[in-house]
N, CA, C and O atoms as a DFTB+ gen file, in Angstrom:
440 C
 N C O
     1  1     -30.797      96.890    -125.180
     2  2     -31.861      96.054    -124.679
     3  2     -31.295      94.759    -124.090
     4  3     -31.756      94.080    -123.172
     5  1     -30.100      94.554    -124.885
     6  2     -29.842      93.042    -124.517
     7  2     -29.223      92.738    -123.128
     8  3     -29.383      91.770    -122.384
     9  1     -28.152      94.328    -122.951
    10  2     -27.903      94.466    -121.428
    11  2     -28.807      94.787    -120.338
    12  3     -28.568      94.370    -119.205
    13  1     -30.235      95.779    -120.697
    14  2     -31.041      95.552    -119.723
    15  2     -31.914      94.462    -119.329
    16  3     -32.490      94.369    -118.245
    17  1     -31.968      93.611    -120.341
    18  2     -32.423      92.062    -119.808
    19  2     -31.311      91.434    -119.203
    20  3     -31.539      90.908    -118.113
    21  1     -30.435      91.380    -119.543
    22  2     -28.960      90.641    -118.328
    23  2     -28.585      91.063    -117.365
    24  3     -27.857      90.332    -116.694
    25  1     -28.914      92.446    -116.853
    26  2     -28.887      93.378    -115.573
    27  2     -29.992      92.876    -114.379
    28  3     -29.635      92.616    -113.230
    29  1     -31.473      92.781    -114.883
    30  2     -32.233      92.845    -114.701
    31  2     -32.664      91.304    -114.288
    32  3     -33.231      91.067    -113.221
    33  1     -32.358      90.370    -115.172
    34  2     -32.131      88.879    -115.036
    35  2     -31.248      88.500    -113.963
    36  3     -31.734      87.814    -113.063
    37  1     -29.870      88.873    -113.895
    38  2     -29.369      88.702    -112.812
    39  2     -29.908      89.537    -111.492
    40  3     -29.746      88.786    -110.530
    41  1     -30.195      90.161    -111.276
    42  2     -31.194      90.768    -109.927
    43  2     -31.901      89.888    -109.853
    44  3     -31.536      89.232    -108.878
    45  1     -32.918      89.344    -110.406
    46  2     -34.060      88.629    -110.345
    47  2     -33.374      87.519    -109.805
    48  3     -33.839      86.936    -108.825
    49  1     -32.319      87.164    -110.338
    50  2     -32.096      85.422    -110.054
    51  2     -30.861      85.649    -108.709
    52  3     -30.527      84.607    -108.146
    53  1     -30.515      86.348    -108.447
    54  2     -29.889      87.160    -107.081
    55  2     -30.446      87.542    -105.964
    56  3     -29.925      87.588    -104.850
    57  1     -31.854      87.904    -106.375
    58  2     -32.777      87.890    -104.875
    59  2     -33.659      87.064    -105.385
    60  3     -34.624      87.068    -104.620
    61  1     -33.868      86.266    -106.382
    62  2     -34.709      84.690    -105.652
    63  2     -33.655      83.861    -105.237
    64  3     -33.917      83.222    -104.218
    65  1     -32.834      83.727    -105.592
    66  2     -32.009      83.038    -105.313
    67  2     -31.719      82.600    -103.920
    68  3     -31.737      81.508    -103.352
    69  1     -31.408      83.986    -103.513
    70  2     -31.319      84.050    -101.938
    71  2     -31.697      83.891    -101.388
    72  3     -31.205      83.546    -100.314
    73  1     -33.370      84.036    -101.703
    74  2     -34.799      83.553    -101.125
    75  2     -34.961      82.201    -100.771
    76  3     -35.358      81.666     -99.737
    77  1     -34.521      81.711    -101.980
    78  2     -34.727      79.949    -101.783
    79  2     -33.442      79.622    -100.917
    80  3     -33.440      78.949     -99.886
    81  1     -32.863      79.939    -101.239
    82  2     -31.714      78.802    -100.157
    83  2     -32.117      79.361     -98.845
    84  3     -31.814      78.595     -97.930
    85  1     -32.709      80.461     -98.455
    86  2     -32.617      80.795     -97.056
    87  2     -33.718      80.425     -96.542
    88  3     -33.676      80.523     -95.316
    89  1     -35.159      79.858     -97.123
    90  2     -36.375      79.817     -97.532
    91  2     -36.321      78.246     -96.661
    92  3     -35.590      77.326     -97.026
    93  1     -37.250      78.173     -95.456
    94  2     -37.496      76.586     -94.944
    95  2     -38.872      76.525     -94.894
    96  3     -39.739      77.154     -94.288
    97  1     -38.856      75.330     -95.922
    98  2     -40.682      74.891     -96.501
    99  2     -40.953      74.215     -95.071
   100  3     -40.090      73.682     -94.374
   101  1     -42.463      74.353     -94.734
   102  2     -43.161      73.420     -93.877
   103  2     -43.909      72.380     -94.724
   104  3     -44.268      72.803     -95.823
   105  1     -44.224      71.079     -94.432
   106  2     -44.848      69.834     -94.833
   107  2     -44.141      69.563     -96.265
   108  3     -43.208      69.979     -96.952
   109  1     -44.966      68.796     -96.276
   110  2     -44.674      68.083     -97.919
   111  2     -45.112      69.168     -98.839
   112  3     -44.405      69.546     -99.773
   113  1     -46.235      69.644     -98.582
   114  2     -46.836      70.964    -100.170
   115  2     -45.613      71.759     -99.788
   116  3     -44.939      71.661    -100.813
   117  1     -45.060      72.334     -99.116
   118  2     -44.534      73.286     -98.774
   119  2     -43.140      73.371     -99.953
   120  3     -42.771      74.237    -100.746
   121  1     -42.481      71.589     -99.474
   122  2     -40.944      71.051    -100.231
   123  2     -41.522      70.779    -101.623
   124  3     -40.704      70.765    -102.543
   125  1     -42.589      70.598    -101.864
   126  2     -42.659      70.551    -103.256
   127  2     -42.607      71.876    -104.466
   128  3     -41.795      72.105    -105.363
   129  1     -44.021      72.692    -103.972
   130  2     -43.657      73.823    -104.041
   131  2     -42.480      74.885    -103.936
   132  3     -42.364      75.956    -104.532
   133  1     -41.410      74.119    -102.754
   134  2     -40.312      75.008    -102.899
   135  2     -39.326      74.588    -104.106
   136  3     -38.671      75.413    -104.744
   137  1     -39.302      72.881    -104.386
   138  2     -38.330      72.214    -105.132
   139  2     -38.708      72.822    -106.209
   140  3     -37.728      73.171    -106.868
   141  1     -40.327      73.281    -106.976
   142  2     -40.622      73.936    -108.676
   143  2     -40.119      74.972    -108.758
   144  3     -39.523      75.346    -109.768
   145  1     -40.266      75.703    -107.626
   146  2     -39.471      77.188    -107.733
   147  2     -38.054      77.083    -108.115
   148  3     -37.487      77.649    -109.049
   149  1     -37.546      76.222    -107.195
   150  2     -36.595      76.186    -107.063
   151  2     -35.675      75.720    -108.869
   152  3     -34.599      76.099    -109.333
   153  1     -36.482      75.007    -109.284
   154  2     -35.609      74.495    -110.600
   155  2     -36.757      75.626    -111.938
   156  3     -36.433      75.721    -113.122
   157  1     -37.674      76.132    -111.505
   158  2     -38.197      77.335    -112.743
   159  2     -36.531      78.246    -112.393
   160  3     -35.769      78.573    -113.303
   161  1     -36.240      78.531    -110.817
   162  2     -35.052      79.478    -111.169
   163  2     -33.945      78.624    -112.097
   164  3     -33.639      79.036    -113.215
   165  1     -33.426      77.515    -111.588
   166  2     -32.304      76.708    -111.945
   167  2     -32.514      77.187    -113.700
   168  3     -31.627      77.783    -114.312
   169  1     -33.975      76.755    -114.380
   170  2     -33.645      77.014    -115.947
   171  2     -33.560      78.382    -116.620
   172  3     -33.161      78.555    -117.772
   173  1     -33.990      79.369    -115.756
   174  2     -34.279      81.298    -115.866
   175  2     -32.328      81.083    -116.217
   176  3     -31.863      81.232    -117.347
   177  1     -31.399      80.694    -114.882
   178  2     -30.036      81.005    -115.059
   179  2     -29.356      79.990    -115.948
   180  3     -28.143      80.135    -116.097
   181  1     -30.082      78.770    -116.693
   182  2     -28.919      78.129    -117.588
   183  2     -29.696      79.405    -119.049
   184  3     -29.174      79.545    -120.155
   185  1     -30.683      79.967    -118.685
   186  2     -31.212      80.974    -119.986
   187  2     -30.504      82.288    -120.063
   188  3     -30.609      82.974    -121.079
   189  1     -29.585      82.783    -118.749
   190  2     -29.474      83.822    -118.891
   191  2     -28.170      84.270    -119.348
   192  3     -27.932      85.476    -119.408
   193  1     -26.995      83.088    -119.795
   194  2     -25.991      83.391    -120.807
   195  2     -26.144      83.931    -122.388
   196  3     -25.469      84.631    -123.143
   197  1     -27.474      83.174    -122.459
   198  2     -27.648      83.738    -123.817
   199  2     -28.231      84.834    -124.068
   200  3     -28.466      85.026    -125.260
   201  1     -28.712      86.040    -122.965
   202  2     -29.034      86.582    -123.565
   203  2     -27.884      87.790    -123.981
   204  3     -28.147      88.977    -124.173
   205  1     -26.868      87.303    -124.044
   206  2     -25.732      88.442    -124.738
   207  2     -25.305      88.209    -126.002
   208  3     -24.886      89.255    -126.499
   209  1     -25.222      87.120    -126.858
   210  2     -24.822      86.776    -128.391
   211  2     -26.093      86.543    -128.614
   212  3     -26.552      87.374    -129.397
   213  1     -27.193      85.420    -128.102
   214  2     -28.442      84.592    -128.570
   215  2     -29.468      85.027    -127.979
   216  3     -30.056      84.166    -127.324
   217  1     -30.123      86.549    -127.957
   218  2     -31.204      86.420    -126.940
   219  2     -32.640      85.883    -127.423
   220  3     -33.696      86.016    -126.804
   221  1     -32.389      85.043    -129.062
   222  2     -33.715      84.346    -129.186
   223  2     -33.781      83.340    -128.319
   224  3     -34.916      83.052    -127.937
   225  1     -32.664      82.567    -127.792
   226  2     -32.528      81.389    -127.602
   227  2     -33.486      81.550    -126.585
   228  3     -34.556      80.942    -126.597
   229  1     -32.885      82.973    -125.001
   230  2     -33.166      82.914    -123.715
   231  2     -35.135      83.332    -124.364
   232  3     -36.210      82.992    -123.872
   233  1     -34.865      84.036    -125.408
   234  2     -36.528      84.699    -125.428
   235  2     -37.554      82.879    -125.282
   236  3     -38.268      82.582    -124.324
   237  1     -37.323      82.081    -126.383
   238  2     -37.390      80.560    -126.279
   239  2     -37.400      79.873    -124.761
   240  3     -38.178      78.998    -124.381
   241  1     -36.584      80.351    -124.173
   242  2     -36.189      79.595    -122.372
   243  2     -37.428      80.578    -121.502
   244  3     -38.148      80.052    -120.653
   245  1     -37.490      81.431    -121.710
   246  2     -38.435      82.623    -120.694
   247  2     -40.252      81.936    -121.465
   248  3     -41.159      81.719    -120.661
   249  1     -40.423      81.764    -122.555
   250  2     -41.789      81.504    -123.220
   251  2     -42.141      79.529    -122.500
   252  3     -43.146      79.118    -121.920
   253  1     -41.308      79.031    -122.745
   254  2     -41.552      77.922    -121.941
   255  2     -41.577      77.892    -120.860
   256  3     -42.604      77.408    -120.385
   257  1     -40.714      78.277    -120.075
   258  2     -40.829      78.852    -118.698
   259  2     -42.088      79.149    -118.236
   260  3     -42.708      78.519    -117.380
   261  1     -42.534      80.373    -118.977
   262  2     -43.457      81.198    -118.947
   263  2     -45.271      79.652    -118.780
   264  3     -46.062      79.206    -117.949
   265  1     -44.923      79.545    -120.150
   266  2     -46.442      78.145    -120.132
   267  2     -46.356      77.076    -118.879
   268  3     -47.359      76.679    -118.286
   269  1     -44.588      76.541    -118.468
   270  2     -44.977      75.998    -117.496
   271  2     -45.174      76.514    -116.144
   272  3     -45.721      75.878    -115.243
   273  1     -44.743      77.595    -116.054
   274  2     -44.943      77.829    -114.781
   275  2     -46.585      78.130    -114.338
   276  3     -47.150      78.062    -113.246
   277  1     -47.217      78.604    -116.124
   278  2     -48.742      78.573    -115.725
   279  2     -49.488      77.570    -115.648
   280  3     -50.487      77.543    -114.929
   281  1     -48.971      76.291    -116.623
   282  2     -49.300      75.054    -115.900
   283  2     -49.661      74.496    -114.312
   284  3     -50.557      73.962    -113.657
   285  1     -47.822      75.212    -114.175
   286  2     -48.426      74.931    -112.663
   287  2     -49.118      75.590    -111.436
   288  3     -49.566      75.112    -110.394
   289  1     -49.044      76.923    -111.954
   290  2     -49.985      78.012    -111.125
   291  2     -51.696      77.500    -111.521
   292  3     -52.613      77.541    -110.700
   293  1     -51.787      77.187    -112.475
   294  2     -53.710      76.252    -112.511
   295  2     -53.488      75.152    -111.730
   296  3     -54.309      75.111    -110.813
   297  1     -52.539      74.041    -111.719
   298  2     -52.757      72.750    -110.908
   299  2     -52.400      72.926    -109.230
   300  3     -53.163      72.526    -108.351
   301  1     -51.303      73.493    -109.013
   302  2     -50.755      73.538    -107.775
   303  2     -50.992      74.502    -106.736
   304  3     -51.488      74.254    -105.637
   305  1     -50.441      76.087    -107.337
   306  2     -50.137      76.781    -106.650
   307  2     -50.256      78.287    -107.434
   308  3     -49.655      78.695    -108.427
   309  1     -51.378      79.010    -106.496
   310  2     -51.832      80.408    -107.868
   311  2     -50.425      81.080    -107.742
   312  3     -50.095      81.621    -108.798
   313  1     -49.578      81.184    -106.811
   314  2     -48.582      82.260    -106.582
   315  2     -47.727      81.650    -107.736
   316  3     -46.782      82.352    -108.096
   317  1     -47.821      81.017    -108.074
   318  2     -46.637      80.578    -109.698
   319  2     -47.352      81.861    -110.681
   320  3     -46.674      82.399    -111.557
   321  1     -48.309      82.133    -110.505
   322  2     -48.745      83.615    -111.542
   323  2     -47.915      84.452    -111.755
   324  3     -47.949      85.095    -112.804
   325  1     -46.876      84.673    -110.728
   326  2     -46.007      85.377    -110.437
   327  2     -44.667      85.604    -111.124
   328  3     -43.918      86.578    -111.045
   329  1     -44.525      84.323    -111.909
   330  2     -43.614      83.218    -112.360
   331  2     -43.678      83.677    -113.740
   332  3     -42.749      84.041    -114.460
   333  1     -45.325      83.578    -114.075
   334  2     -45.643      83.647    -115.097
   335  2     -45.573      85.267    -116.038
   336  3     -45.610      85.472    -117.252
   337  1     -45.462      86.212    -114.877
   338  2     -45.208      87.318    -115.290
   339  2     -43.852      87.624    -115.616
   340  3     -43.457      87.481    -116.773
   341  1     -43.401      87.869    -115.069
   342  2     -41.876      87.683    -114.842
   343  2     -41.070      86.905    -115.997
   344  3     -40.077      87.344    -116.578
   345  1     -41.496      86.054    -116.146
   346  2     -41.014      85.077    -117.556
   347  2     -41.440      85.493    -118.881
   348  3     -40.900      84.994    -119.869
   349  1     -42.614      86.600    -119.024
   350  2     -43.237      86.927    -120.175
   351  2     -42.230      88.189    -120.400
   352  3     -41.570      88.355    -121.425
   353  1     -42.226      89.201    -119.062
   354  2     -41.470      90.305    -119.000
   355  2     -39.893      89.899    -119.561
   356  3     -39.455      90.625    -120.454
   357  1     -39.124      88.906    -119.135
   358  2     -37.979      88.915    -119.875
   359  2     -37.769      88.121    -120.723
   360  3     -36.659      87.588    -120.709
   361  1     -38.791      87.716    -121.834
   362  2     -39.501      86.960    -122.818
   363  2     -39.144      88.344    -123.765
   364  3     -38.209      88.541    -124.541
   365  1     -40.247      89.181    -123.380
   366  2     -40.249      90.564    -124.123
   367  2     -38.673      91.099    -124.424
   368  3     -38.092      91.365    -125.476
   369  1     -38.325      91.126    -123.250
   370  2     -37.014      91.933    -122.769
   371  2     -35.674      91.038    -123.861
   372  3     -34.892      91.634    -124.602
   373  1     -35.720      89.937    -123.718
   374  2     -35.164      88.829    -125.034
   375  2     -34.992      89.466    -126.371
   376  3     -34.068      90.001    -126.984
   377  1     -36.322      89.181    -126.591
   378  2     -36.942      89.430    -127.991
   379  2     -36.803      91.008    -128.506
   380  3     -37.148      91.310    -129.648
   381  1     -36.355      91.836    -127.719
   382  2     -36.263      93.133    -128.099
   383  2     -34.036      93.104    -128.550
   384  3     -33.360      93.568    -129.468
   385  1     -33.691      92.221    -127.170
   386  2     -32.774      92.207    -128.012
   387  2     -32.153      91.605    -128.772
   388  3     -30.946      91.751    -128.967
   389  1     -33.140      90.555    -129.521
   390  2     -33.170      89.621    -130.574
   391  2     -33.134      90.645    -131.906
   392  3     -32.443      90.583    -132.923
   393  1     -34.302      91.748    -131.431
   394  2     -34.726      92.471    -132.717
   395  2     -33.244      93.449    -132.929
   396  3     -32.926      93.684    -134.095
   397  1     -32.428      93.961    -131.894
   398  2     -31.250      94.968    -131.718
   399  2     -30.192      93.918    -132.683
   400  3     -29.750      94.400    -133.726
   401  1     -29.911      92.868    -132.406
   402  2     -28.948      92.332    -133.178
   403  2     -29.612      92.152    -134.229
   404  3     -29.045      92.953    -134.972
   405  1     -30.443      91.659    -134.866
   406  2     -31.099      91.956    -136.665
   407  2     -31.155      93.006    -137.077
   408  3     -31.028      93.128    -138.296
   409  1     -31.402      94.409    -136.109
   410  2     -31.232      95.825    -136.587
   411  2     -30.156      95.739    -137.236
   412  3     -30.193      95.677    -138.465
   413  1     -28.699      95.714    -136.386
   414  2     -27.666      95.525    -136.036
   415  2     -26.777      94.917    -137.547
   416  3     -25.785      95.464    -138.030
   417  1     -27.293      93.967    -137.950
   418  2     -26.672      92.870    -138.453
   419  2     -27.162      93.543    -140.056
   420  3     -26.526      93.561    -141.110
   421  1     -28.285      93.966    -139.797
   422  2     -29.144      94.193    -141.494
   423  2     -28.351      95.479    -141.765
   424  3     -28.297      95.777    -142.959
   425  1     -27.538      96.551    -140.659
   426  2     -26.956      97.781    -141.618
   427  2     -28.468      98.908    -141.486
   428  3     -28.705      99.637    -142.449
   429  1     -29.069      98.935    -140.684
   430  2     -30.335      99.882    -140.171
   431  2     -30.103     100.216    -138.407
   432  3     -30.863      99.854    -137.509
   433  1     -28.723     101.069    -138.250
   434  2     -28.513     101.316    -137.462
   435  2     -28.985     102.763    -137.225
   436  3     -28.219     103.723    -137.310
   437  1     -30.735     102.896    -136.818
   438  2     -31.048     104.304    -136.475
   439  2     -31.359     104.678    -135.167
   440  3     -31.615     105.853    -134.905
């Protein structure tokens, strides 16, 4: 589990990634909107080391993620919904391999 959230995490942050730097906002909503995206990715990749020893930590980084980005999909911008999925999905994806290393660790290797 813990490698298909780090497979899967890096894709994600590999084609947004690419998106944004290649990505030219019009007006001011445009640069603002691009700058939140832009740093929801920046904290997805300081989350996505951990998910190979610590994936409570990243499950923790994806759940905050997750509330703010719906924060800001109610105030700003609905397409942050998007954000919000995505962050729950490797929230889950975390937490499953949070549960693999406690399997792991407790000696209930079935």
């Amino acid at each position: 589990m813990r490698m298909a959230a780090a497979v899967l995490l890096a894709v994600w942050l590999l084609l947004m990634g690419y998106q944004f730097f290649t990505m030219e906002p019009i007006g001011f909503q445009g640069e603002v909107v691009h700058y939140i995206g832009g740093c929801l990715l920046f904290f997805q990749l300081l989350a996505w080391p951990f998910v190979f020893k610590v994936p409570k930590v990243t499950c923790g980084f994806m759940l905050f993620l997750a509330l703010l980005s719906w924060g800001v999909a109610r105030a700003m911008n609905p397409a942050y919904y998007a954000f919000v999925a995505v962050n729950a999905v490797f929230a889950l994806l975390s937490y499953g391999g949070h549960r693999e290393l406690a399997r792991a660790a407790s000696g209930k290797n079935i």
